[in-house]
C-alpha positions as CSV (number, residue, x, y, z in Angstrom):
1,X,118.7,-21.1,-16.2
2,X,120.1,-18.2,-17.7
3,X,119.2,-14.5,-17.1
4,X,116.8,-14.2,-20.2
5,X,115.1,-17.5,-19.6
6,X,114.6,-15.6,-15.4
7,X,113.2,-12.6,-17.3
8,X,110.9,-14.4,-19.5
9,X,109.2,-16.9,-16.6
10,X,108.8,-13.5,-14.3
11,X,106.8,-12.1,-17.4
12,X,104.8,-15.2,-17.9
13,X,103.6,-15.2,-14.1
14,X,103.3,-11.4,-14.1
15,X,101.1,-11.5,-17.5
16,X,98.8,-14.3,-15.3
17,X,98.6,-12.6,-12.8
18,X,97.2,-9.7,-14.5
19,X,94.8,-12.2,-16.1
20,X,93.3,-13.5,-12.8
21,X,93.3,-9.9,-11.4
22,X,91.3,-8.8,-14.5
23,X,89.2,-12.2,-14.1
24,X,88.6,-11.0,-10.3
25,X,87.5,-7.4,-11.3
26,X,84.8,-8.4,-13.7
27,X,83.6,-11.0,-11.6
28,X,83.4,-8.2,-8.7
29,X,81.5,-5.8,-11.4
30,X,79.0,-8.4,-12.4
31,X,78.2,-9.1,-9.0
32,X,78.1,-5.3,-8.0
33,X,75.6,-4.5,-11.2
34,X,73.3,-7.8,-9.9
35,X,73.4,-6.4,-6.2
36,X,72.4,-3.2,-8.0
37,X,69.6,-4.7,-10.0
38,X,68.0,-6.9,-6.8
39,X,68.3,-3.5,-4.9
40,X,66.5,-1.6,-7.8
41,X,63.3,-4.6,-8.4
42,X,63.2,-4.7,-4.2
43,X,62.5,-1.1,-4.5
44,X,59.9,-1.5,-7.1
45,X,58.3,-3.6,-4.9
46,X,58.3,-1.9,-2.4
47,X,57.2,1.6,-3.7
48,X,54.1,-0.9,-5.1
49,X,53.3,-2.3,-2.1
50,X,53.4,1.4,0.0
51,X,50.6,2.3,-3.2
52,X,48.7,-0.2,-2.8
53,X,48.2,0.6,1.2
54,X,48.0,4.1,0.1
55,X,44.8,2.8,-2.1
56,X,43.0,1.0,0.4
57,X,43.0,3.6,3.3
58,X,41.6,6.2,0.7
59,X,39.2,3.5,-0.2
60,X,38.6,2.8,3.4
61,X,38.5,6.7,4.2
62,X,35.5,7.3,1.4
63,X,33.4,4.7,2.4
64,X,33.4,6.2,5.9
65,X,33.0,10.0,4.5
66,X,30.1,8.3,2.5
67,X,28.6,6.4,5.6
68,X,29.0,9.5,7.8
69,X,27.1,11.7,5.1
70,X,24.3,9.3,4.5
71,X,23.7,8.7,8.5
72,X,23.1,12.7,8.9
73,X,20.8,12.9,5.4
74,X,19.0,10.1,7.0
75,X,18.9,12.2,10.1
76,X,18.0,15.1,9.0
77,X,14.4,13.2,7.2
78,X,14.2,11.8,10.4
79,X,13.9,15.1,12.0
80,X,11.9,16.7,9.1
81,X,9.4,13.7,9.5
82,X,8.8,14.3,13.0
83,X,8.2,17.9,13.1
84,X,6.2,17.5,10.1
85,X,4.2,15.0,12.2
86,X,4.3,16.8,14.9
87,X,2.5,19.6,13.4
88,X,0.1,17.3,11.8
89,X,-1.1,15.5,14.7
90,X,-0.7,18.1,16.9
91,X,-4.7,18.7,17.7
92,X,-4.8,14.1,18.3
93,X,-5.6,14.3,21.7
94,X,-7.9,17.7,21.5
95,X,-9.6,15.6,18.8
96,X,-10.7,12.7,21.0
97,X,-11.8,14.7,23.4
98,X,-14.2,16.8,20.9
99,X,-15.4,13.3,19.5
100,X,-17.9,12.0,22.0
101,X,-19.3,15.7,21.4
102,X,-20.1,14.7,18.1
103,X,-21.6,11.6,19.0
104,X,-24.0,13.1,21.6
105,X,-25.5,15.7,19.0
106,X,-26.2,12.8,16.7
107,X,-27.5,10.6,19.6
108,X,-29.8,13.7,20.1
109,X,-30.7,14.1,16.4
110,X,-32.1,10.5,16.2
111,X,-34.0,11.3,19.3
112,X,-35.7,14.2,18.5
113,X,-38.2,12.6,16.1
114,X,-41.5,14.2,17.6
115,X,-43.7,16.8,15.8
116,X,-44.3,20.4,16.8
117,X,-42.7,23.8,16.5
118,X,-40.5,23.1,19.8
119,X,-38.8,19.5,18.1
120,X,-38.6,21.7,14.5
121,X,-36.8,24.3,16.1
122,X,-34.7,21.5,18.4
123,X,-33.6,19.8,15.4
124,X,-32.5,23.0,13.4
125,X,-30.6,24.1,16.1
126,X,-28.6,20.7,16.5
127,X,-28.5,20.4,12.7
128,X,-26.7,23.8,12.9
129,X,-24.1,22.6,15.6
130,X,-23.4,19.4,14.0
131,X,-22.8,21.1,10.7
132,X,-20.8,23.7,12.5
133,X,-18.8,21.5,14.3
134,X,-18.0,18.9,11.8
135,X,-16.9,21.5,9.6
136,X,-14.3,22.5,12.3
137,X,-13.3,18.9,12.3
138,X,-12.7,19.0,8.8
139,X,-11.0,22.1,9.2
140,X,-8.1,20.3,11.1
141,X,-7.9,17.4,8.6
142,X,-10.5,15.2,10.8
143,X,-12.6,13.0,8.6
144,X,-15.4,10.7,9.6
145,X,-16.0,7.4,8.4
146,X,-19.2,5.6,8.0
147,X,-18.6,1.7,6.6
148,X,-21.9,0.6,6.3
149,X,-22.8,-1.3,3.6
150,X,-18.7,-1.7,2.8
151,X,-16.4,-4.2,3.0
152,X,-14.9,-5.0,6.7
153,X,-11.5,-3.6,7.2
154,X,-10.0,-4.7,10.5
155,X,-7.4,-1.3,9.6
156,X,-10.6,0.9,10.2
157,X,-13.0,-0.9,11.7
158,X,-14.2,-2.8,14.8
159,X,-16.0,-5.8,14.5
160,X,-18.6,-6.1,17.4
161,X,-20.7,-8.9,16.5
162,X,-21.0,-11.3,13.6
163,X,-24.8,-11.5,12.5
164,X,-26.1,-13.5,9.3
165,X,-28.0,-12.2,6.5
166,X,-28.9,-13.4,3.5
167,X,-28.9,-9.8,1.6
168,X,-25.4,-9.2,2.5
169,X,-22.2,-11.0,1.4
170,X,-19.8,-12.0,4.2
171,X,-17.8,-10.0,5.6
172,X,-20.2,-6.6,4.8
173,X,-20.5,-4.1,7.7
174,X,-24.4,-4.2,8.6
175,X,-24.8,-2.1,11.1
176,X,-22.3,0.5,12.7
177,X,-22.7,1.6,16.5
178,X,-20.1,4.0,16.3
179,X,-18.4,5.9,13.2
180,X,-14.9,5.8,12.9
181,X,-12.6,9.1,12.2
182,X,-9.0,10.0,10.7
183,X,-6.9,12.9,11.3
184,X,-4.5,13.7,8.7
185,X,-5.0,9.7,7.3
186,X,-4.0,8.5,11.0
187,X,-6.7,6.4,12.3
188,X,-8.2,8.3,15.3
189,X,-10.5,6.0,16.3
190,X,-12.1,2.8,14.8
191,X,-15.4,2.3,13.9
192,X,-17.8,0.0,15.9
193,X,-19.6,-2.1,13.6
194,X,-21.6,-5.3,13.1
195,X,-20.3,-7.7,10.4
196,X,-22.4,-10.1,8.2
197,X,-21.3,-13.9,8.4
198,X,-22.2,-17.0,6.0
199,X,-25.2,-19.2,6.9
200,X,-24.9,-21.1,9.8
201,X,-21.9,-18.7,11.5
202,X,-22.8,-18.4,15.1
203,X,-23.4,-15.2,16.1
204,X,-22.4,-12.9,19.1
205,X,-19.0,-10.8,19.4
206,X,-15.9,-11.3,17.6
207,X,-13.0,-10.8,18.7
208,X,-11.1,-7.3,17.6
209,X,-9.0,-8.5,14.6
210,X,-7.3,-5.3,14.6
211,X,-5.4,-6.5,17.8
């Protein structure tokens, strides 16, 4: 082999090897710029996922702030509702005590049914008290209730005896022992009445059906 043939075969392998090296270098790029591009749609993913999170505690955050805020509105109407009741129903217990008052004067009314100037003058005077007093009743938001002749209702009233009568429908209050009275719409006390029954109902005292 002579000296040109030498030169010519070291040009052919230096030529391929500048082929493979060029080979190598885009094969390194294209790998570099997918790298690159997994790196990139990773972070994408990741920047969604961290948004997402971010979402759900601000989610989870306003449902608490809105939770809180509706326990202390409640509160609060909880606490208006009490004083409010509290002022209403204040005078409950002075109430019950002034009651049986009452029902003495009108025990005494009914009783004094003679004649003369001394029952006149008895009766005016206890007329005068009783008018007196159940104005102050009324006053304080006490209101008397006298069922007779009205439906039974076991909310107001209490049933003392079952008696039949053929001029009354069942379940009419007949007669009433004792009226029943309301402060402020709040049942002070019952009334104590006798209820009609259908032909044939045994009579005698029924049991409290407000119990």
């Amino acid at each position: 082999m002579n000296q040109e043939d030498t030169e010519t075969a070291k040009r052919s392998r230096q030529a391929q090897q500048e082929e493979i090296s060029a080979k190598e270098a885009d094969s390194q790029r294209h790998d570099e710029g997918r790298a690159a591009d997994s790196g990139e749609e990773m972070s994408h993913e990741q920047l969604l996922l961290t948004l997402q999170d971010a979402q759900s505690k601000a989610d989870q955050y306003w449902n608490q702030l809105l939770s809180a805020r509706a326990e202390v509105e409640n509160s609060r109407r909880r606490s208006e509702r009490d004083v409010e009741n509290a002022h209403k129903y204040a005078l409950e217990k002075f109430v019950r005590e002034l009651l049986p008052v009452k029902d003495s004067l009108e025990l005494g009314m009914a009783a004094a049914v003679g004649e003369g100037p001394g029952f006149e003058k008895l009766r005016e005077g206890m007329e005068l008290t009783l008018k007196m007093l159940g104005g102050a009743l009324e006053k304080f938001g006490v209101s008397e209730g006298d069922p007779k002749g009205n439906k039974f209702n076991p909310e107001l009233h209490q049933a003392m005896a079952v008696q039949e009568s053929a001029a009354a429908e069942p379940n009419t209050v007949l007669t009433v022992y004792q009226k029943g009275y309301l402060l402020n719409d709040r049942l002070i006390r019952p009334a104590m009445v006798v209820v009609s029954g259908a032909a044939g109902e045994k009579k005698g005292p029924s049991v409290d059906e407000r119990a």
